[in-house]
N, C-alpha and C positions, 0 to 999 in steps of 0.2 A: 485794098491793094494786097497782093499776096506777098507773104513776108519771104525775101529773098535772102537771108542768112543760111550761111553753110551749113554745114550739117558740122564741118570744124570749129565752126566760131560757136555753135550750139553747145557742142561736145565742150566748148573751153568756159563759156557762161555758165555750165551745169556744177555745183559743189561737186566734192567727190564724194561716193558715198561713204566711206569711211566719219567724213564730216561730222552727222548728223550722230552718231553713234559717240565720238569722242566729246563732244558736246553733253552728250547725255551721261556721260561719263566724269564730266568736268566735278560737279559737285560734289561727288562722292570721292573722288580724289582728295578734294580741298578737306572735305571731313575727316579723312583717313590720315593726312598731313596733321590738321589739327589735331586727335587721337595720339600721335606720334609726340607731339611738341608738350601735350599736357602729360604722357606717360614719362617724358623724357624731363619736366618741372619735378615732378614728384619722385623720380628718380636722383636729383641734384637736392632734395630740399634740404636733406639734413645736412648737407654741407652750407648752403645758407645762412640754415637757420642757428650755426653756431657764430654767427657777427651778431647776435640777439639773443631774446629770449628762447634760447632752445628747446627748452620742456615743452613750454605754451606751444612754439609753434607746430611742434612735431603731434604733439596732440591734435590739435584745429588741425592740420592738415591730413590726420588721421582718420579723424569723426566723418573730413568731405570724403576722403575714398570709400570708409564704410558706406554712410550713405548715397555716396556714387551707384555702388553696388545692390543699394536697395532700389536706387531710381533706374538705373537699367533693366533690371529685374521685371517695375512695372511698364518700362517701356515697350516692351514687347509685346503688350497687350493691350496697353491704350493705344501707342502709338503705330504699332501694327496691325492690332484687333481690335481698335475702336472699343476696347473694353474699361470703362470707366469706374475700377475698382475702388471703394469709400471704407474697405477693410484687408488694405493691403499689409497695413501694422500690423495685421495678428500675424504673420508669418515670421514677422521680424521678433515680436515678442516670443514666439514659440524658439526659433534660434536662442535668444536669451535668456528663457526661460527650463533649458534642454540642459544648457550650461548648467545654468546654477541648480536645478535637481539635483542632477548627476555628481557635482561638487557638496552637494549638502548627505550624501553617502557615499562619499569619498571614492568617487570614481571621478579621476582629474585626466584621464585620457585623453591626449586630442584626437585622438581617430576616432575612437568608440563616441566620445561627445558630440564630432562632425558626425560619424553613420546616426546617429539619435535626431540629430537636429535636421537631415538630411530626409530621412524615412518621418517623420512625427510633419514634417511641411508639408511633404510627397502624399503624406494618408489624408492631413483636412484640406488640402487645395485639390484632392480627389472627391471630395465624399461632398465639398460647398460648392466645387465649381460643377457636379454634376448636377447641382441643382438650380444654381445661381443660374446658368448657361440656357437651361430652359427657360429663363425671361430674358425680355428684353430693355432697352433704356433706361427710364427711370426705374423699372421694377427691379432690375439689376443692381443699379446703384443701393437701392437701398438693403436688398437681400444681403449684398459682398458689405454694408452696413451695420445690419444687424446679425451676422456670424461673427465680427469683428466684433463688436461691443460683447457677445456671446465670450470669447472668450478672455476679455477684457475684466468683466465678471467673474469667469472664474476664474482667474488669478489673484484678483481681489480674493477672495474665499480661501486662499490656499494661506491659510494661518500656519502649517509647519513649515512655510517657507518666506514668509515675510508677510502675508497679506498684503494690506495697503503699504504698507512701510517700506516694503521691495528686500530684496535678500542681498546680503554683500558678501560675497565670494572671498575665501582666503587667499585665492592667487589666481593667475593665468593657467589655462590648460600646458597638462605637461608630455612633453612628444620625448618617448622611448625613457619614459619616466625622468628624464631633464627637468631643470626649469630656464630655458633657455630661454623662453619667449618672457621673464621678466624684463632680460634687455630691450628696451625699450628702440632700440633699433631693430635687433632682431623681428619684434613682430610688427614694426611699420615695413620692413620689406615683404614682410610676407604677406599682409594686408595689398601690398603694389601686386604681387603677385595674382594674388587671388583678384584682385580689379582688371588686371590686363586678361588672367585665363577668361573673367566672366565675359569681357568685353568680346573678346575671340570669340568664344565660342556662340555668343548672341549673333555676331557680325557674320560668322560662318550660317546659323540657322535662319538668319532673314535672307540671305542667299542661298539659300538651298529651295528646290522646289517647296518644301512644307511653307519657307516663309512668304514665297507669292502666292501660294493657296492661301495663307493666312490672311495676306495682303488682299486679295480677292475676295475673300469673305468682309473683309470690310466695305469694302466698294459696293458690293452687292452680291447678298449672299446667294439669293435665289439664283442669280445665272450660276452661280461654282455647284449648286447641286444641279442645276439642269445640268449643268458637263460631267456629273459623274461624283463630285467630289460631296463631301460631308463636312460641312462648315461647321457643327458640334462638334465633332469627333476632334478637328484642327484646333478647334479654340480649347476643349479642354485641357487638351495633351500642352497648350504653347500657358493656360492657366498652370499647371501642375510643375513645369518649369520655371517658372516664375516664381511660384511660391518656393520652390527648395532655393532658387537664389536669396530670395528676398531672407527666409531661413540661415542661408551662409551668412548675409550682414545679420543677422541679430548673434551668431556667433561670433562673429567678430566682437561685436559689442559687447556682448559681455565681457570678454576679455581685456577689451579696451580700459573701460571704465573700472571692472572688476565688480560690478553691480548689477541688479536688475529688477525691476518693478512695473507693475499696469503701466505705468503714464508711458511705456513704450505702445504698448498697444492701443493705446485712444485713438476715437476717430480725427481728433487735430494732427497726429504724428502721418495718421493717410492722408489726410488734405496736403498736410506738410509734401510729401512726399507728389504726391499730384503737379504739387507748385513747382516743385525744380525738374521736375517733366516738360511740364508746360513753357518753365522759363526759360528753362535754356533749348529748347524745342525737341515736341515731338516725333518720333518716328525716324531720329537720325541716330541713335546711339550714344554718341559725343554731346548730342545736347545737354541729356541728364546729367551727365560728370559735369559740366560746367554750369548745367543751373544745380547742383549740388552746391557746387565750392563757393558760386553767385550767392545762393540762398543764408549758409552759415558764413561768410565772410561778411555779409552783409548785416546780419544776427549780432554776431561779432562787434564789428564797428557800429553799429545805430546801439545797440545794448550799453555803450559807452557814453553815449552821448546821453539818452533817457532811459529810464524803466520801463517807458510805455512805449517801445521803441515798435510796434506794428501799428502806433497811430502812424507812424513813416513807411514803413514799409507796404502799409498797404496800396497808398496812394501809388509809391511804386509800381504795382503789380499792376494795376488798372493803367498806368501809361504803358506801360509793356504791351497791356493786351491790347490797347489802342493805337499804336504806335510802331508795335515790336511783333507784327502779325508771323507766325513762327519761332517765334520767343528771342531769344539773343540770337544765334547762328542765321534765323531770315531776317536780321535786321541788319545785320553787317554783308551779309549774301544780296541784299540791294545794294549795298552801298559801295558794294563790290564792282 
């Protein structure tokens, strides 16, 4: 039978197309809403946190923006480049390690200290990612492994600066020769700071053409160079990004803590770091700040309860991955 429907009643069964488009739109909404509501916690904490223990909490909720900062960093490479880096620490270490040099010859700048820690990231996420890049998967993994333990070692070795023992810093860097950032609020804002610029500008570069070539080299690199494009050239340049972010959180760190030592750069601090990638999910931005805050909140509380507090945690992590396909944000985004 020939279907006798209007071409009216067709035109009104049809979505609009707009539809299809705002749909596709929906999630990335909700993440940017989220992003908002988490910048806008940590923006209110310290007033919080003064009904409590305020030192502790402003710390702890310090450590997760640094590290927010180190796990977006690698997000834009695992989670957009499918690049599964196993020595993403030593960039963080080299940020904290930039510091405390420069403070052990009385160079307390914070600019001069940020330009050190910025260019010294920029030259070994240059000189490892050109070569790491040339393999693939597992060979990968363990190259960006063994430059990470590379310099791991040599920090270890650096006896005029602490060796194994780590070095502790006389103070916080000082801006326009101040010591303003001893205030301890002063430099948790500026730590917000420096998480929202990083978050901007990641969220600007995954939306820029570079980040859907990047995006396409994942998927499959050989078609982006059959269209023209060079899928090394993309994943270096979004590697060497990475590292100077990851870089900015180890300066922060130091400054945090006012210390610094190898066990920043072990390959458990990149696993670490992997983990709140992972948990709070990949390839969205907003995942890593929240599997940041997830991971040492969770640290936090099981630490209290045992010593051996990753005989729980782990089990954790194995229901996540079974359970929480996308980390925390696809597990609530079903349930949505």
């Amino acid at each position: 039978m020939l279907d006798t429907a209007s071409p009216a009643a067709a035109k009104v069964a049809a979505p609009p197309p707009e539809a299809g488009a705002t749909s596709a739109r929906a999630p990335l909404i909700r993440r940017e809403a989220l992003a908002f509501a988490l910048f806008a916690f940590f923006a209110i904490a310290p007033a919080i946190a003064q009904v409590g223990a305020e030192g502790y909490l402003l710390s702890l909720v310090i450590r997760a923006m640094i590290f927010a900062i180190a796990a977006l960093s690698l997000d834009l490479i695992l989670g957009y480049g499918a690049l599964v880096s196993f020595g993403h620490a030593a960039f963080v270490g080299i940020g904290c390690y930039a510091v405390g040099i420069l403070m052990a010859h009385s160079v307390s700048d914070l600019f001069v200290q940020l330009l050190a820690t910025l260019l010294a990231s920029a030259l070994f996420a240059l000189v490892t990612g050109a070569i790491s890049l040339r393999t693939k998967g597992v060979y990968f993994i363990m190259i960006t492994l063994a430059f990470g333990q590379m310099i791991y070692f040599l920090t270890t070795s650096l006896a005029a600066y602490g060796g194994d023992d780590g070095l502790t810093l006389p103070s916080r860097s000082a801006v326009f020769g101040t010591d303003v950032l001893e205030n301890d609020l002063v430099f948790y804002y500026l730590v917000l700071a420096c998480l929202v610029g990083v978050y901007a500008l990641l969220r600007a570069i995954v939306g820029s053409r570079f980040g859907r070539v990047l995006r396409g080299t994942r998927e499959n690199p050989v078609r982006m160079q059959a269209i023209g494009y060079d899928p090394y050239r993309y994943q270096l340049v979004a590697y060497v990004i990475a590292g100077m972010i990851a870089g900015l959180s180890g300066f922060l760190l130091a400054n945090h803590i006012e210390f610094v030592s190898p066990a920043f750069i072990s390959w458990q601090r990149s696993g670490e770091l992997i983990i709140m990638v992972v948990l709070g999910g990949m390839g969205t931005l907003v995942g890593p700040i929240v599997g940041a805050m997830s991971f040492l909140f969770l640290e936090e509380i099981l630490a209290r309860i045992t010593q051996d507090w990753k005989l729980i945690f782990g089990p954790l992590l194995v229901l996540v991955a079974l359970f929480a396909r996308g980390g925390i944000l696809g597990f609530f985004r079903r349930k949505a």
